[in-house]
C-alpha positions as semicolon CSV with decimal commas, in nm:
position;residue;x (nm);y (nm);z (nm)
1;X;2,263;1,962;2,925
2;X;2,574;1,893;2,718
3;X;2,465;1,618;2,585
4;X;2,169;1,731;2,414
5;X;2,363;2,028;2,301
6;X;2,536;1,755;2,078
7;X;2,299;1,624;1,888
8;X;2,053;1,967;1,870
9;X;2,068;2,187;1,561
10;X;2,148;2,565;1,673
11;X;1,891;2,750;1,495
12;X;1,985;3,124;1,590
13;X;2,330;3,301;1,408
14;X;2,540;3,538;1,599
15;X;2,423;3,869;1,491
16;X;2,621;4,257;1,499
17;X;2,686;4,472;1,810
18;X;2,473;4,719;1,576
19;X;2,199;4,450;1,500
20;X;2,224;4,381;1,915
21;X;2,142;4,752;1,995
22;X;1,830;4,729;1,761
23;X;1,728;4,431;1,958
24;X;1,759;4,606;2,325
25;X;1,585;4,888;2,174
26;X;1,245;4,674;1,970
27;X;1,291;4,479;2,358
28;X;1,209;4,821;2,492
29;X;0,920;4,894;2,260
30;X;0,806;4,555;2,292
31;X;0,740;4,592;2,668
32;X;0,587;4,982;2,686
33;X;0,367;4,871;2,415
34;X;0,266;4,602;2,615
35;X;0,214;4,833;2,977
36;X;0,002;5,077;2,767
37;X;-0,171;4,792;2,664
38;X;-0,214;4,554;2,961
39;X;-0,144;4,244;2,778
40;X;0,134;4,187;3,061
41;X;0,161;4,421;3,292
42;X;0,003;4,343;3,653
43;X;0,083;4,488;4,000
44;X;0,358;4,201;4,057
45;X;0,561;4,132;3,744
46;X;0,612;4,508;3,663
47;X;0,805;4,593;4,018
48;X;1,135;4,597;3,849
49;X;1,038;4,773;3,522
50;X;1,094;5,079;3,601
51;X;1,478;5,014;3,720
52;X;1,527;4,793;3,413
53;X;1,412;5,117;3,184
54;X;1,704;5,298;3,377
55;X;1,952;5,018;3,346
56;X;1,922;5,083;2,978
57;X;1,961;5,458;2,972
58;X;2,240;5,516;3,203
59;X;2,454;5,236;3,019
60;X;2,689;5,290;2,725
61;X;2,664;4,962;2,604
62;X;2,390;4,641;2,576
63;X;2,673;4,466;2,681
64;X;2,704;4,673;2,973
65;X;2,280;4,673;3,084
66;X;2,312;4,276;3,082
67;X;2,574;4,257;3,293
68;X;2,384;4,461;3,561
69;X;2,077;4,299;3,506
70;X;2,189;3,966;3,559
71;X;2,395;4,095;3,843
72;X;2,083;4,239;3,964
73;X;1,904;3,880;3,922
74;X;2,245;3,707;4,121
75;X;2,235;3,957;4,414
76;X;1,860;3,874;4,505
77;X;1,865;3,518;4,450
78;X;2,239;3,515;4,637
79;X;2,139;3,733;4,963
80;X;2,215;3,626;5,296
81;X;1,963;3,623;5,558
82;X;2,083;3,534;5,941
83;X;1,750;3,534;6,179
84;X;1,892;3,459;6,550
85;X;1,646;3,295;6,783
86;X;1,700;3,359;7,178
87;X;1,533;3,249;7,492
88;X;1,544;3,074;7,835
89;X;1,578;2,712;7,810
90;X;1,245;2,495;7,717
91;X;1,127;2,807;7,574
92;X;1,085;2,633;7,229
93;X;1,344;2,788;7,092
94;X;1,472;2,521;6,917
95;X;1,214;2,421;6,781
96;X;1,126;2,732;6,644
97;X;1,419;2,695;6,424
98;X;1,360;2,341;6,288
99;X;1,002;2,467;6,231
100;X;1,094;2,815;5,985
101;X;1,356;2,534;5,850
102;X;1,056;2,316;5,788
103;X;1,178;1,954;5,953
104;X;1,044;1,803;6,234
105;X;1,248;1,801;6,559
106;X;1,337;1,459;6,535
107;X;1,499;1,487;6,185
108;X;1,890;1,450;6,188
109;X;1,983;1,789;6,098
110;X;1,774;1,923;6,365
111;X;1,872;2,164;6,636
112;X;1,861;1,970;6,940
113;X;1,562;2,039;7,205
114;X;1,468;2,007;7,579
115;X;1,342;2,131;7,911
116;X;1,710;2,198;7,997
117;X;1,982;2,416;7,834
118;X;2,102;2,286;7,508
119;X;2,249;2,562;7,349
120;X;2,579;2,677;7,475
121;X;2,673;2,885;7,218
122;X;2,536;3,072;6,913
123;X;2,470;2,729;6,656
124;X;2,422;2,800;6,269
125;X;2,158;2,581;6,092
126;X;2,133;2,646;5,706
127;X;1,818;2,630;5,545
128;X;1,762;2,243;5,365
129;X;1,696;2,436;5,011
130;X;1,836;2,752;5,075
131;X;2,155;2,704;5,167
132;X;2,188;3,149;5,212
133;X;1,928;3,146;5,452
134;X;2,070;3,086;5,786
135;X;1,868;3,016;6,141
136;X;2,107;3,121;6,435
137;X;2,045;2,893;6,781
138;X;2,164;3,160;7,085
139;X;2,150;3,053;7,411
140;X;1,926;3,224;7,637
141;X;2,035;3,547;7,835
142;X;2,081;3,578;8,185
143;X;2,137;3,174;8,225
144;X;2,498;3,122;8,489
145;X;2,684;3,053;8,171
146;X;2,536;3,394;7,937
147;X;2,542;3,666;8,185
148;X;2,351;3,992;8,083
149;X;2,649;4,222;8,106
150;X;2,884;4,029;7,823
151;X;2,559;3,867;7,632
152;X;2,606;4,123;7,355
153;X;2,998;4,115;7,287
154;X;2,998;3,742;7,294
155;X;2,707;3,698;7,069
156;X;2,841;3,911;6,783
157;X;2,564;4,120;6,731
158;X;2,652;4,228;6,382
159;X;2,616;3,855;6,228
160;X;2,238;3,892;6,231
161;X;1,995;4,072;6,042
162;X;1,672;3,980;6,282
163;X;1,610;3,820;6,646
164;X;1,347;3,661;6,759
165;X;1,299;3,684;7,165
166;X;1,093;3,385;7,240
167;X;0,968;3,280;7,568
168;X;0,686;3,027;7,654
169;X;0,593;3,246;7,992
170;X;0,621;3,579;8,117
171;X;0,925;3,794;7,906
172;X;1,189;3,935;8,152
173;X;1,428;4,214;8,286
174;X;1,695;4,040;8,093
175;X;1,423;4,012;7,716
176;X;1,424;4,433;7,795
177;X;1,761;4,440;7,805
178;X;1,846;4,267;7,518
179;X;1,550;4,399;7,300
180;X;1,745;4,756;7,397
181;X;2,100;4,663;7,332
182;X;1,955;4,500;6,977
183;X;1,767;4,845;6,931
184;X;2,107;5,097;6,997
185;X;2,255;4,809;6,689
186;X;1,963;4,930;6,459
187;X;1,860;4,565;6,409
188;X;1,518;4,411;6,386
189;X;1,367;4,226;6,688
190;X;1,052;4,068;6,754
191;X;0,903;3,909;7,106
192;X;0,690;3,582;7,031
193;X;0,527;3,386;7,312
194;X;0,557;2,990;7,199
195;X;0,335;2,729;7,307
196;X;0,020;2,844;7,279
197;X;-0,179;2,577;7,166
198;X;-0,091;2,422;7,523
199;X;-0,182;2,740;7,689
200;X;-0,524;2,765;7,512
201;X;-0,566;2,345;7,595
202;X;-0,469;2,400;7,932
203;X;-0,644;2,742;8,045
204;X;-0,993;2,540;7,888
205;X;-0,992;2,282;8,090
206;X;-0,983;2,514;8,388
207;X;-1,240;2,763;8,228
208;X;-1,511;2,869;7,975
209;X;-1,300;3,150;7,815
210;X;-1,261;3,082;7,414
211;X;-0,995;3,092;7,228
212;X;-0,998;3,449;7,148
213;X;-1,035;3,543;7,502
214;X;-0,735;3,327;7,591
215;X;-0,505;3,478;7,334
216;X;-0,587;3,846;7,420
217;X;-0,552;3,732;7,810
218;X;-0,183;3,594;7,757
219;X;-0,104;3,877;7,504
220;X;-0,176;4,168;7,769
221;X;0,052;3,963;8,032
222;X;0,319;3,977;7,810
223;X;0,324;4,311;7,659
224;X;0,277;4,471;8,047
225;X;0,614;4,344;8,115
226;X;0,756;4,549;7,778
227;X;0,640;4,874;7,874
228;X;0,947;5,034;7,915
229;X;1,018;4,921;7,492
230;X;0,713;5,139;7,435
231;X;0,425;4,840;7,386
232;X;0,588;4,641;7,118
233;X;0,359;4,382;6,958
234;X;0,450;4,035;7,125
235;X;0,296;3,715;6,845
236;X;0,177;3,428;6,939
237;X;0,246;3,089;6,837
238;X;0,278;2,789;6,776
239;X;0,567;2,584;6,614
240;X;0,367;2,305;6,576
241;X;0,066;2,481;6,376
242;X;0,301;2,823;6,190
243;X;-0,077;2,812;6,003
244;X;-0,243;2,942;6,328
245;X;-0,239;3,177;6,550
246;X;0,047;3,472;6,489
247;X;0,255;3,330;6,285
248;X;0,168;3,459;5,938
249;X;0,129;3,818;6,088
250;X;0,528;3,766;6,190
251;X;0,645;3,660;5,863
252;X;0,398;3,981;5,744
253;X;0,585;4,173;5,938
254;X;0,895;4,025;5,880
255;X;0,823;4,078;5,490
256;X;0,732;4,465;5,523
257;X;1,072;4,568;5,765
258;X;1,312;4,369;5,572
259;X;1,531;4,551;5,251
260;X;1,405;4,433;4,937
261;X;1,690;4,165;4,896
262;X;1,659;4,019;5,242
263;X;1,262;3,988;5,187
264;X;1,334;3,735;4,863
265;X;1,534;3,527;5,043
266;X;1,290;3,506;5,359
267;X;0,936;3,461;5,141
268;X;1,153;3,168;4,937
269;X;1,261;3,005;5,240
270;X;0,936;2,975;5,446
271;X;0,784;2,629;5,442
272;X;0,462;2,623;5,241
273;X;0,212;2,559;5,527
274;X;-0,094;2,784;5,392
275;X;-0,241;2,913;5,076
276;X;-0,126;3,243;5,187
277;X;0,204;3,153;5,198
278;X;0,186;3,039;4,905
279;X;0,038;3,352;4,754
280;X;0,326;3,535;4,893
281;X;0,596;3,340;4,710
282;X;0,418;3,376;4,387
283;X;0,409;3,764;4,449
284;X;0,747;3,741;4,493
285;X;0,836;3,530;4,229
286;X;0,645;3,719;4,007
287;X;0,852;4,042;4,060
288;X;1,123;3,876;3,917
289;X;0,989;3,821;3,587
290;X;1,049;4,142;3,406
291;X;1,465;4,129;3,522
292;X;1,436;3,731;3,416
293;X;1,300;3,773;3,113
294;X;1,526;4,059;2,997
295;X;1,852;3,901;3,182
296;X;1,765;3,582;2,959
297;X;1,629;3,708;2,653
298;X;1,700;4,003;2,532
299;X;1,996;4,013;2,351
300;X;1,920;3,659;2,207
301;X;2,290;3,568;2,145
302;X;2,263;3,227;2,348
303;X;2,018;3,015;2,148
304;X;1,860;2,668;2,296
305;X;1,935;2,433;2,019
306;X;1,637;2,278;1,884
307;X;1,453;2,607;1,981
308;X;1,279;2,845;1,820
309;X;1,407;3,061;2,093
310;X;1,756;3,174;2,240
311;X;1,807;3,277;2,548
312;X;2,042;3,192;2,844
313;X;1,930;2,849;2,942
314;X;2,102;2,852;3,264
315;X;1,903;3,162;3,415
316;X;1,585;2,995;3,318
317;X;1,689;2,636;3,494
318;X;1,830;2,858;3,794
319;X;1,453;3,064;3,848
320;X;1,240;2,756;3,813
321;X;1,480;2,538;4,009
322;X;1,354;2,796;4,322
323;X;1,025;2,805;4,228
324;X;0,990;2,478;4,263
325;X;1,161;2,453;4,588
326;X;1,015;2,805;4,733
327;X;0,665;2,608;4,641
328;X;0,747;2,271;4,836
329;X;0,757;2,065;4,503
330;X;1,080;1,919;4,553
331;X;1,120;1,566;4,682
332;X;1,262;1,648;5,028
333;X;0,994;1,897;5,061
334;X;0,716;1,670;4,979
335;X;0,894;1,414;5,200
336;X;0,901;1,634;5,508
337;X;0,536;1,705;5,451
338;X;0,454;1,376;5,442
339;X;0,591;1,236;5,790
340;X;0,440;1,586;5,874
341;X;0,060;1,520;5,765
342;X;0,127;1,149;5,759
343;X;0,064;1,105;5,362
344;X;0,245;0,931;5,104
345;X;0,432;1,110;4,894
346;X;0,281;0,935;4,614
347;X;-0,066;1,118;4,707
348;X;0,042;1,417;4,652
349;X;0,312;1,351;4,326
350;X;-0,045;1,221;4,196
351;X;-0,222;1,552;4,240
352;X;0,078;1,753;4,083
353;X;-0,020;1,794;3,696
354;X;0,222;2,019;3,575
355;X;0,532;1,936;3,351
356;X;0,746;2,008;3,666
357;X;0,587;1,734;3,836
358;X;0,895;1,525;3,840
359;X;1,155;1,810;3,890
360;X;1,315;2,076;3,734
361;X;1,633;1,967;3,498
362;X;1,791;2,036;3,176
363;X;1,542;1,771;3,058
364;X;1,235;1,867;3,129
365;X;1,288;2,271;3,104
366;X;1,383;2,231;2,739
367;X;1,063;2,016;2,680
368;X;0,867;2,278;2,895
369;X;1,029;2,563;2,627
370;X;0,914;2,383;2,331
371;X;0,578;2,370;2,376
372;X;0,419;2,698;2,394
373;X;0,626;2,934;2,183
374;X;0,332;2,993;1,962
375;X;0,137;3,128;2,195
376;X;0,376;3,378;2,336
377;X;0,420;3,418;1,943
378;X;0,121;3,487;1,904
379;X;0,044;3,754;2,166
380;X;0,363;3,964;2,041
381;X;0,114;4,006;1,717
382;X;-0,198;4,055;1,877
383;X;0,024;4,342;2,121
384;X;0,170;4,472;1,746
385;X;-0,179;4,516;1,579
386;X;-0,276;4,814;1,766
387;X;0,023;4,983;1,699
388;X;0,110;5,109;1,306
389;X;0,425;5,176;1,193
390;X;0,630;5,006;1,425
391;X;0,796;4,739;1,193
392;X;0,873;4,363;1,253
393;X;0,990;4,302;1,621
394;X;1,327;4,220;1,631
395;X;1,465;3,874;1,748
396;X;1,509;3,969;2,105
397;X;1,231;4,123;2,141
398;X;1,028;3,787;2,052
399;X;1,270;3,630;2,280
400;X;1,205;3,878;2,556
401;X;0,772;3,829;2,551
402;X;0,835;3,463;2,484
403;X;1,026;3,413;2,825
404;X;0,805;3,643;2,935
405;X;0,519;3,424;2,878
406;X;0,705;3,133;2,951
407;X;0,800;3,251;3,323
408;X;0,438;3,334;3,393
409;X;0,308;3,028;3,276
410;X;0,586;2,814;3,469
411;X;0,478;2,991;3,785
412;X;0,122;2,948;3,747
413;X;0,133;2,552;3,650
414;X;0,401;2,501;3,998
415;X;0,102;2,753;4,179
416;X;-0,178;2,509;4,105
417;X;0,045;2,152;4,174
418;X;0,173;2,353;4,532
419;X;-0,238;2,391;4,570
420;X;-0,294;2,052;4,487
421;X;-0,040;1,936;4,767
422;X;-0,225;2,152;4,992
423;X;-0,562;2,044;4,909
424;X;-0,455;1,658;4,994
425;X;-0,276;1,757;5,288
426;X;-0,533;1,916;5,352
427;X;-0,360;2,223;5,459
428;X;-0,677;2,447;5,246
């Protein structure tokens, strides 16, 4: 990025603290005008408004407001998520973790797997792309070497923010225990029953039940053994196929008991096996918008050179950089999913149509910025028209709807490529 700030003409000036308050304040105009009139407001992108609004009133300064916003904007995209995954060995519990890592079990940085106990003690694997999401390997309770009794000191219980019981039979005395001692540490725990796309193989050949009837057998086997927990909901799954089966109801779940600034970090870091999924992260992403747009644009005192618009650069390149790796776009991603589906990579770079086909870099987000500043342009005068009296829009208020319109329409052209990728992985 330096370079081309070298040979770029700057084509904002600084302006006055006074001029700067005028700016925040036509910002704020800009975007109730807009609400009352639903040129931008949908169910998503106004999640944050309301705390922005506050942000403004209960600071002394603009100064002040930007600071917290784009504090705000660090803390969600900066949260640490640990998710510990326990269970006998060759309950799959390894390869649970490669699969919400999204790599096959054979890739290098996988946790290792087999019938026998490979996990001795608690093993940290960090996400591929998200380096702050973090899947915990336990070993299994009960075993000679993790005795009930001292499972809980050893484990350091406080590290995690969920666990995940799995077990690929019947769940235990020793799963009740541990869902208890988890429950008197106010943490989130789930029991899953792995392998059950063998089960369901396996219990056919043997009889005429269908699938239905097979899952709602081996669900009522396991949840009679959890009575004493009060009937918690045991999912079903498969690692191999996160698409079918319980899966998506888990990460639903998952998504719905988390705090706010845990559930960012989870919805970014699932691997993009579905459309729903999909839809998820763009709901997600899409909530960021409003805090984007005004941590980027509003006071307009960091122009783009060779822009009609200034804004800070680097929160812009930082947002689409995850989008494009929450959506699967980026060459490991696309990678993985090949060996995965067993399609080149070309295929699917050749169905992505977007500007971020390629990537996201200094580069191509300044060409991306250039493009359609008319049209955001032009919507802050069609949103002005129905309002009389108001003046000329200050020039962080332009800069605020512009990266408004600019965020939306980012998400929406990475949306349809991650749909493409889909579509010839055939994943639809």
């Amino acid at each position: 990025m330096g370079s081309a700030r070298s040979h770029l003409q700057i084509c904002y000036v600084w302006i006055s603290n006074e001029k700067k308050q005028a700016v925040y304040e036509d910002s704020l105009k800009l975007v109730a005008m807009a609400r009352s009139r639903n040129v931008y407001t949908d169910p998503d992108s106004d999640y944050y408004f309301r705390e922005i609004v506050d942000i403004y009133k209960s600071s002394s300064t603009t100064e002040a407001a930007t600071t917290i916003i784009k504090g705000k904007l660090e803390q969600l995209q900066n949260v640490t998520l640990n998710i510990a995954v326990t269970g006998m060995a060759g309950a799959g519990k390894s390869t649970l973790v490669n699969a919400i890592r999204g790599i096959p079990n054979n890739d290098p940085r996988a946790a290792p797997t087999g019938v026998t106990e490979t996990t001795m003690s608690p093993v940290r694997y960090d996400h591929p792309t998200m380096p702050n999401v973090k899947i915990w390997d336990l070993p299994g309770i009960g075993t000679t070497n993790h005795q009930a009794k001292n499972y809980i000191k050893q484990k350091k219980f406080e590290t995690y923010d969920v666990f995940i019981i799995i077990t690929s039979e019947r769940f235990k005395e020793n799963d009740v225990l541990l869902a208890k001692a988890i429950l008197k540490k106010k943490k989130l725990y789930y029991f899953v029953r792995s392998k059950i796309d063998n089960d369901i193989y396996a219990e056919q050949q043997l009889s005429r039940l269908n699938e239905a009837q097979v899952l709602a057998n081996i669900r009522w086997d396991c949840q009679r053994y959890l009575r004493d927990l009060g009937n918690p909901k045991v999912f079903l799954i498969s690692s191999f196929h996160l698409e079918k089966y319980d899966f998506p109801d888990l990460v639903t779940t998952l998504r719905e008991d988390l705090p706010e600034n845990k559930r960012l970090a989870l919805i970014q870091s699932l691997p993009v096996y579905s459309i729903g999924v999909l839809i998820m992260k763009r709901k997600q992403f899409r909530k960021m918008i409003w805090l984007t747009a005004f941590g980027a644009g509003a006071i307009a005192l960091n122009p783009v050179p060779g822009l009609s618009l200034a804004c800070d650069f680097g929160i812009l390149l930082s947002f689409f950089g995850k989008v494009h790796k929450a959506f699967g776009l980026d060459d490991e991603s696309l990678h993985r999913l090949s060996v995965r589906v067993n399609k080149p990579v070309l295929e699917f770079k050749s169905a992505m149509t977007s500007q971020f086909r390629d990537g996201v870099n200094p580069g191509v987000l300044t060409k991306f910025l250039s493009t359609p500043l008319v049209t955001a342009s032009a919507t802050v005068q069609y949103v002005m028209t129905f309002f009389v009296g108001v003046g000329t829009l200050a020039a962080g208020g332009i800069s605020v709807a512009t990266v408004y319109h600019l965020l939306n329409k980012g998400i929406k052209e990475m949306e349809e490529d991650a749909k493409a990728v889909l579509t010839v992985a055939h994943l639809v």
